[in-house]
N, C-alpha and C positions, 0 to 999 in steps of 0.2 A: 395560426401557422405553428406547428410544433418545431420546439427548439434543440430536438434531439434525433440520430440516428437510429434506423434500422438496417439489418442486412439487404434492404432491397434498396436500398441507397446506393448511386453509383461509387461508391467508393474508388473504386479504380481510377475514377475520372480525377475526384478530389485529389486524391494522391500523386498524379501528373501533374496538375496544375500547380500543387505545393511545391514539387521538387522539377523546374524548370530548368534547372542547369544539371541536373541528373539524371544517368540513365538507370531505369530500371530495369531489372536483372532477374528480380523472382518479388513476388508476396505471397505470403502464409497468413494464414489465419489462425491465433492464437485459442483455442481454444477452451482455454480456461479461466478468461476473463468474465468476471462476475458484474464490475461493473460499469465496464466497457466494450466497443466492440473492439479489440487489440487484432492489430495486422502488422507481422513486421516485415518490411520492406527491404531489401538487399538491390545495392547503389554502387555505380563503379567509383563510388569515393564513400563504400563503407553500407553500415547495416541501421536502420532508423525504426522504430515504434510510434506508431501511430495508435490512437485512442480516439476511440468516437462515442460519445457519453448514448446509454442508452434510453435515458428519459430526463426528464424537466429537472429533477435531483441530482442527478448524476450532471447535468449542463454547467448545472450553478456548481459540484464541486469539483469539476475537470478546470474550473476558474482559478480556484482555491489551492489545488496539486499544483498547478503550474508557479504559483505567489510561493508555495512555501517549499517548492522543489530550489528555488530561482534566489530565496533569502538565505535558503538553510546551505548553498552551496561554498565548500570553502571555508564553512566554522567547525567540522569536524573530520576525524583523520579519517575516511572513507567518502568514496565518491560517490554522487547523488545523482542523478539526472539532470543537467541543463536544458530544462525543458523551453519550447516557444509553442505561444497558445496561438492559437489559429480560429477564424470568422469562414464559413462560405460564404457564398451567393443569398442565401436564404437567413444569415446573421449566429448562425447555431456555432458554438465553439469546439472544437477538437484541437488534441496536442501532440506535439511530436517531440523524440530525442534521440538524441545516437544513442546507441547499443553499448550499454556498458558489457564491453566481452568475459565471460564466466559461465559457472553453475550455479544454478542457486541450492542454498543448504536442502532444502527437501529433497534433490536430485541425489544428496549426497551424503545425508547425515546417517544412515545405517549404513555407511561404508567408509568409516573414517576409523582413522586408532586413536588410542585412548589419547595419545599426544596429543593429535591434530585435531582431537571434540574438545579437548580442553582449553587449546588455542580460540575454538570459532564460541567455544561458551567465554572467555575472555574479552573476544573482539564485540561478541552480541553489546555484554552487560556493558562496556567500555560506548557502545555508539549510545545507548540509553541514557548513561552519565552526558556527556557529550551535550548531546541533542538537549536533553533540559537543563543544560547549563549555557545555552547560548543567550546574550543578552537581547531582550525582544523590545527594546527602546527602539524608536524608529521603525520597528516591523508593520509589513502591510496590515490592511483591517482582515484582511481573509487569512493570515497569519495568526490570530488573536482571536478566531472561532473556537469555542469553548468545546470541547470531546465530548462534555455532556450532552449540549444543543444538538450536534450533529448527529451522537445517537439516537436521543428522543425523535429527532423527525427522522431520521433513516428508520425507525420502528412506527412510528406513524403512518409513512409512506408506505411502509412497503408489506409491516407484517401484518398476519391477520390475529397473532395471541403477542400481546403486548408484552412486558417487563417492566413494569412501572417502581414495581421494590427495586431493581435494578435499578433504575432512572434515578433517583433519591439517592442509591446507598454514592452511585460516581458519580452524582451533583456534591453531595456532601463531603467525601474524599479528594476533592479536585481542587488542586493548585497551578498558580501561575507560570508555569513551567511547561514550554512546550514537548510534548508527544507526538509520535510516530502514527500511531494509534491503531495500525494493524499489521505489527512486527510480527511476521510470521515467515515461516519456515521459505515461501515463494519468494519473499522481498528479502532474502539477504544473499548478496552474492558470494562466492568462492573463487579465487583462482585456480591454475592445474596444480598449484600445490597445497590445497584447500586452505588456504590461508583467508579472511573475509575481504575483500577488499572494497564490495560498494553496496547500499540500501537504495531501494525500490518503490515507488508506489506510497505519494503521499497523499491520496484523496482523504484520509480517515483523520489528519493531523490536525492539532490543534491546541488547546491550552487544557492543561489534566496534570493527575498525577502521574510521574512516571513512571509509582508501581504496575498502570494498568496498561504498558509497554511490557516489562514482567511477564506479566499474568497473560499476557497477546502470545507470547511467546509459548508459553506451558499451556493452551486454551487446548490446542490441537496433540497428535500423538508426537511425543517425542522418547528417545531413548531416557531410560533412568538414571545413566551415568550421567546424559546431558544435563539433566535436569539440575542433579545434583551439586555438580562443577558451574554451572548458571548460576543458581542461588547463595552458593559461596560469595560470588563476586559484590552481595548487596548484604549493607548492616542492618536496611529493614527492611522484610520480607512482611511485615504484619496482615499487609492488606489483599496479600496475592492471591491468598487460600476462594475468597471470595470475588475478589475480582475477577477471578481464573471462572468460575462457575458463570456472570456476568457474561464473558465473551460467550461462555460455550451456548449459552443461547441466543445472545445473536449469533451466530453465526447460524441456529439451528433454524431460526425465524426467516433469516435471508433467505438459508438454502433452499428453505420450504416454497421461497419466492420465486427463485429461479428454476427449480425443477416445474415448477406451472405454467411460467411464462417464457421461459426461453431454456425450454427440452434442446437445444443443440450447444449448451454451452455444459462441457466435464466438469464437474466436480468433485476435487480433491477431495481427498478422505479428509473427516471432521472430526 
C-alpha cells in the first residue's frame, strides 16, 4: 500500500473530514509545490494549507517539517508555521497550518527601495543567526537529521546525475547547528509594509552549516544590491562561494525530476 498522495486522491473528501467544525468556502491548488501537493483552503474562521507528500520520501519528511515547524516555534523573532501532522484512512501522513497572512520576498524583491531590501537582507541574515543559535538539547530525533543525509538521499531518490563532490564538500563543512536548509526567496514572508515577518517550509531542515542557509539564499536570481547588503550582515562568508554552486545543482537535478514526472507542477525560475 503506498504511503503517499496523488492528484487522483479525493482530496476534497480528506479535507472535509479534517476540518469538521468548518465551513469550507474555496480550495486552490498551489501550484508550485515541488514537493507536495499544496491546497490552500479558505474557512469561515480563516485560510489553512494543506500538504500531501507526493512520494515515500517526501511521507517520511512531511513527518520531519511538522517536528521541526513545531520545536523551532517561538525561539526566533519571526513566525513559523504551527503545523499538525495528520494520518488518513489508509495510515499516509499529510499537514496542515494556518496561513501566515503576507507576500513572500520572490512576489516582491524586484519591487522594494533600497530602504526596505536592506531591512528584509537584515531580517533574512538575523533569522539564519537565530535559527542556529537555538539550543537543540531536548529536540526531537527528526530535529537532528543531518542536511547532509537528507541531501544525499533526496539525490539518490530522486536524481538521475548525482553530486557526490557535493555530498563530501557539505558532509565535511557541517556543524551542529540547526538549518532551514531551503531558504529561498518562496519561504520568506513580507508584510504590506515589506517588512519580514514569518519563514516557510521546513522539510529540507536539519543539522548543517548555516553558511549553506547563505548560500540557499544567493543559489537562485537575486538583485545585486540584495546580495550585497545580505552578505554584509555575516563575518564568514568563506564557504558561500561554493556552497552557492552545491545548491544550484540540486535544485537543477530535482527540477529535471519534476518536469518528467509531474509536468503540472510551475517552476519557478532557477
Amino acid at each position: 500500500m503506498r504511503n503517499f498522495f496523488t492528484i487522483n486522491d479525493p482530496l476534497d473528501k480528506i479535507i472535509e473530514k479534517t476540518m469538521p467544525d468548518k465551513k469550507i468556502l474555496k480550495t486552490e491548488h498551489i501550484l508550485t509545490g515541488w514537493t507536495n501537493i499544496v491546497i490552500e483552503v479558505t474557512t469561515d474562521k480563516g485560510s489553512y494549507f494543506f500538504r500531501f507528500p507526493r512520494n515515500p520520501f517526501w511521507s517520511r519528511m512531511i513527518i520531519k517539517d511538522a517536528a521541526v515547524c513545531n520545536f523551532v516555534e517561538g525561539k526566533t523573532s519571526y513566525y513559523t508555521p504551527q503545523m499538525t501532522l495528520y494520518y488518513d484512512e489508509k495510515k499516509r501522513p499529510y499537514s496542515v497550518h494556518k496561513k501566515i497572512e503576507g507576500y513572500t520576498l520572490g512576489d516582491r524583491i524586484y519591487h522594494l527601495s533600497h530602504t526596505a531590501l536592506t531591512g528584509v537582507a537584515y531580517d533574512t541574515a538575523k533569522f539564519i543567526k537565530e535559527l542556529s543559535g537555538i539550543d537543540l538539547r531536548g529536540a526531537p530525533k527528526e530535529v537532528q537529521m543531518p542536511l547532509s543525509e537528507f541531501l544525499y538521499e533526496l539525490d539518490h531518490e530522486h536524481y538521475k546525475k548525482h553530486i557526490d563532490a557535493d555530498h563530501k564538500y557539505i558532509k565535511k563543512t557541517e556543524e551542529n547547528k540547526l538549518v532551514h536548509g531551503d531558504l529561498n526567496l518562496g519561504n520568506i514572508l513580507l508584510d504590506e509594509n515589506d517588512k519580514v515577518i514569518g519563514v516557510i517550509d521546513f522539510c529540507f531542515a536539519g543539522l548543517g552549516n548555516p553558511q549553506m542557509d547563505t548560500a540557499r539564499m544567493l543559489s537562485r536570481p537575486v538583485p545585486e544590491e540584495f546580495e550585497k547588503e545580505f552578505l554584509a550582515q555575516f563575518v564568514d562568508t568563506s564557504e558561500v562561494k561554493r556552497m552557492k554552486t552545491a545548491w544550484q545543482h540540486i535544485d537543477a537535478g530535482y527540477a529535471e525530476h519534476i518536469r518528467t514526472n509531474f509536468p503540472e507542477i510551475t517552476l519557478n525560475q532557477l
